[in-house]
Residue, then its C-alpha position, 0 to 999 in steps of 0.5 A: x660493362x656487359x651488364x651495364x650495357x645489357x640494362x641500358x640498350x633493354x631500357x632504351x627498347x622497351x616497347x620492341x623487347x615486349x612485343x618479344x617477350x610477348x609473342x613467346x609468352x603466348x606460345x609457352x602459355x599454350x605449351x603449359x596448357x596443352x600439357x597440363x590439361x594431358x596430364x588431368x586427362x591421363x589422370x581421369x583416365x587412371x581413375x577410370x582404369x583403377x576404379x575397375x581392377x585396382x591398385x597396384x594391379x598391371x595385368x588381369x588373367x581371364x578366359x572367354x566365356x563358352x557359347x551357352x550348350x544344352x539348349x540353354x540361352x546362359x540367362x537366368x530363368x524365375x519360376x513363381x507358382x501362382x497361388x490359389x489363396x487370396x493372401x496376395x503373398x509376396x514372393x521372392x527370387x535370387x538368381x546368382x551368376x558368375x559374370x565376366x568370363x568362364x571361370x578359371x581353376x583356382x590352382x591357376x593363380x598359383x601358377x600364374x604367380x610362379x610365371x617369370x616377372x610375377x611379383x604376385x598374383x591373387x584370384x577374385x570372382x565376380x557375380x551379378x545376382x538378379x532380384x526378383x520379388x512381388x505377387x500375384x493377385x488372383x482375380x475373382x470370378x464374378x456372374x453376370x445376368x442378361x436377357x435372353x429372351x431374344x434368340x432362344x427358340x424352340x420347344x420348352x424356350x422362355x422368354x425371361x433372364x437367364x445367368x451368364x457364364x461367371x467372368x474373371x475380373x481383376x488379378x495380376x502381377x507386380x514385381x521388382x527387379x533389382x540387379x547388383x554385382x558382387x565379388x569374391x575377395x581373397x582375404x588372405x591378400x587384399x593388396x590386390x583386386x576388386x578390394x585394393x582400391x577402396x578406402x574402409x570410411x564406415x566399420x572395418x574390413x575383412x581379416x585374414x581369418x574370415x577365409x568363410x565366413x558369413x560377412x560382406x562389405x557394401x560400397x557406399x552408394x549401394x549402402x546409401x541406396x538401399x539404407x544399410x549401415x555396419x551391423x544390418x544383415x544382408x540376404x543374398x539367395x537365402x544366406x544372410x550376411x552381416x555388414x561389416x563394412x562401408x566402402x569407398x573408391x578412392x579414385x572415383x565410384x565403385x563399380x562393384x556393389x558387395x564385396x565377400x569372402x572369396x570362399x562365400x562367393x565361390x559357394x554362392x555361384x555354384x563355382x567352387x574352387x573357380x575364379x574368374x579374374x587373376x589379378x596381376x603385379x609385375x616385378x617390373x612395370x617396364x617389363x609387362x608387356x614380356x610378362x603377357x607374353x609369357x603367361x599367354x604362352x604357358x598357361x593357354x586358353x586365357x586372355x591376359x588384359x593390360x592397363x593399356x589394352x583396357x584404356x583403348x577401350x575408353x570412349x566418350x567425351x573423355x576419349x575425345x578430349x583427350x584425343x584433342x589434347x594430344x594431337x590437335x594440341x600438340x601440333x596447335x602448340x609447336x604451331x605458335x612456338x614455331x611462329x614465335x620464335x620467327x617473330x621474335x628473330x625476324x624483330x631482332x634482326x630487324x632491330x639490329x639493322x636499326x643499330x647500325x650506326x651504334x654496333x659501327x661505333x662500337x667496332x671501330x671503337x675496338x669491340x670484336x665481332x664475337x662480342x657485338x654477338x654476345x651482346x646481342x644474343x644477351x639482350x634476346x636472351x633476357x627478353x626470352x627469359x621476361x617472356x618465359x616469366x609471362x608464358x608461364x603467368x598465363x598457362x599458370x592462370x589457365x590451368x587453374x582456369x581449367x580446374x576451377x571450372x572442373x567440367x565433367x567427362x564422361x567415359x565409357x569402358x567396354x569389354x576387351x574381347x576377353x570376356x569383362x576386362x580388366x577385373x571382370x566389372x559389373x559391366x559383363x554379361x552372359x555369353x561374353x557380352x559386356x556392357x559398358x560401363x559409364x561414369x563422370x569424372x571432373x577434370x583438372x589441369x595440374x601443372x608439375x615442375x616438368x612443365x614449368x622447366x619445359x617452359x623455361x627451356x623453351x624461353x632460352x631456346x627462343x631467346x637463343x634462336x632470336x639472338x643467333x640470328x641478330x648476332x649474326x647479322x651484327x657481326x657482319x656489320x664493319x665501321x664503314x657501314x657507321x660512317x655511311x649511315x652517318x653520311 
């Protein structure tokens, strides 16, 4: 009989159920929206953060690097000599620096991963190696014969030419400047580190035994850019290395150009036995904010970064997307629920008092108060319900709006405080300066079920708050409001 009823009375009202329907819809299509374009922008952002330190790594270990002593401005400094021949001879310059942060003992990673919460913790050294090569060309001196007949008095004076004092004419210099970024990999453990996070697409990686062992893997972009393929030899101040291997992140570009074997790079820095970033994994990812803590206290003069401290560093047009995302949209949203579910109210109980006469009948026919509401409340219920269908029709089509279009974000990731963030990326420099680094990231609105369920229950919740509120207006209704409506 319920259903019978349900059918008929919905059937009967069909222009008033999908206003319903349709104010809710519109609300629920912004909700899913909003929370799937949340969600792209959490995920751009991971990629941003794990293209930096990682998989799987939840806090990094440095130290501030020291103010430069000795007179020393902590830049690198080229000398060339100036040949006397004319062979133009090309010159060459490598000048590595370890980049970042002041390097760390290497004991340390052995004492950061005793630490209370440490699952495991791996040592690496970034270095920024600066290229210089070109040549000079001398000029070459060349007479010049004039009059100086006039002004040349006195006895003995000629009034004929003269040479002039040989002029240098032409000469120079050209070079070429080329700065890249390398770091130094335990090998041994490549779960963790600048390495974890890129996908071997060209050759192979670094085996256990290659502790020292003259061979490098390039990232995909470097390698394109300056043509290298697996089996070409790279000369980095002198040492050649052979690549073994062609690389690529597997969220987003790489900002690490040469990857080592963490003893060659030590060695190629002048650090031996020194790191500059510890990479971090916590036992509990619920618990590393304790684990901070912890390392901080018992291992002093270091700076420990998490994944949320460095997304605070994220700025540009990614930050402020998502700024807007999370709060413009949010309140945007509860807004248009809020809004919607009066609307929907408002037009239930306005169709309610339309039906006196019918809900009348119906009591005086027997029907008690409880069941006029419950038939009520079924009938908004169901119209929630068509508008939950339709909401998430909409958001559906807008998210895979959003993702089809695919714009590009940009966003900026700047130092810490803690001299090169989270893995000691291209972006530091001397002094514990560290430049920004940019990158694009396309983004997407992916929809997961928790939306989609939020979605549903917003369609029942307003369903609910509708139906209530004409329930209860019906239930008050007493036969005598039939006849009199009759009359």
């Amino acid at each position: 009989m319920f259903g019978i009823y349900l059918k008929r009375e919905l059937g009967r009202r069909k222009k008033a159920a999908l206003v319903i329907a349709l104010g809710l819809a519109l609300g629920i299509a912004l909700v899913i929206t909003v929370n799937s374009v949340s969600a792209g922008m959490t995920q751009a952002q991971d990629k941003v953060l794990k293209s930096l330190y990682g998989l799987g790594t939840d806090m990094t270990v440095t130290k501030a690097r020291s103010a430069p002593t000795d007179n020393s401005s902590g830049r690198p400094n080229f000398e060339f000599d100036a040949k006397s021949n004319d062979s133009d001879e090309e010159q060459s310059s490598d000048r590595v620096m370890t980049q970042g942060g002041q390097a760390l003992k290497a004991a340390l990673v052995a004492e950061v991963a005793e630490q209370d919460g440490v699952a495991n913790a791996v040592g690496a050294i970034t270095l920024n190696v600066t290229k210089v090569n070109g040549s000079f060309t001398q000029g070459k001196a060349q007479s010049t014969t004039g009059d100086q007949s006039q002004g040349q008095g006195g006895p003995g004076g000629s009034g004929g030419n003269s040479t002039a004092a040989p002029q240098v004419q032409g000469g120079g210099a050209s070079f070429d400047v080329n700065s890249y970024s390398v770091a130094g990999v335990d090998v041994t453990d490549q779960t963790l580190g600048p390495l974890a996070g890129m996908e071997i697409t060209s050759g192979k990686t670094f085996t256990a035994a290659q502790t020292n062992a003259k061979v490098a893997v390039l990232s995909k972009s470097y390698a394109k850019e300056n043509e290298y393929k697996v089996g070409k030899t790279l000369k980095i101040s002198g040492t050649k290395y052979t690549v073994i291997g062609i690389a690529t992140a597997s969220s987003s570009e790489s900002t690490t150009d040469v990857y080592l074997p963490l003893k060659q790079a030590q060695t190629l820095g002048d650090a031996k036995n020194k790191v500059t970033t510890i990479y971090v994994k916590a036992t509990d990812s619920q618990q590393i904010d304790t684990v901070k803590a912890t390392i901080q206290k018992n291992i002093s003069g270091t700076t420990v970064t998490t994944s949320a401290d460095l997304a605070e560093t994220v700025s540009g047009s990614l930050s402020t997307a998502s700024n807007l995302a999370t709060s413009v949209g949010k309140w945007l949203s509860i807004a248009v629920l809020a809004a919607a579910f009066l609307v929907a109210a408002l037009l239930t109980s306005s169709a309610v008092s339309r039906r006196v006469r019918e809900f009348g009948t119906l009591k005086a026919l027997g029907w008690p108060s409880r069941r006029v509401t419950r038939q009520v409340v079924g009938e908004s219920i169901v119209n929630g319900l068509l508008g939950g269908a339709l909401g998430i029709g909409l958001g559906l089509a807008a998210a895979y709006t959003v993702t089809a279009i695919s714009p590009t974000l940009t966003a900026q990731l700047g130092s810490t405080g803690g001299g090169g963030g989270m893995g000691g990326g291209p972006g530091g420099g001397p002094g514990g300066q560290s430049a920004q680094n940019t990158m694009e990231i396309a983004l997407s609105a992916p929809v997961s079920p928790t939306t989609i369920a939020l979605a549903v229950g917003l369609a029942v919740t307003g369903g609910l708050i509708a139906g209530a509120m004409g329930g209860w207006r019906a239930s008050r209704m007493r036969p005598a409001d039939a006849l009199r409506s009759v009359s």
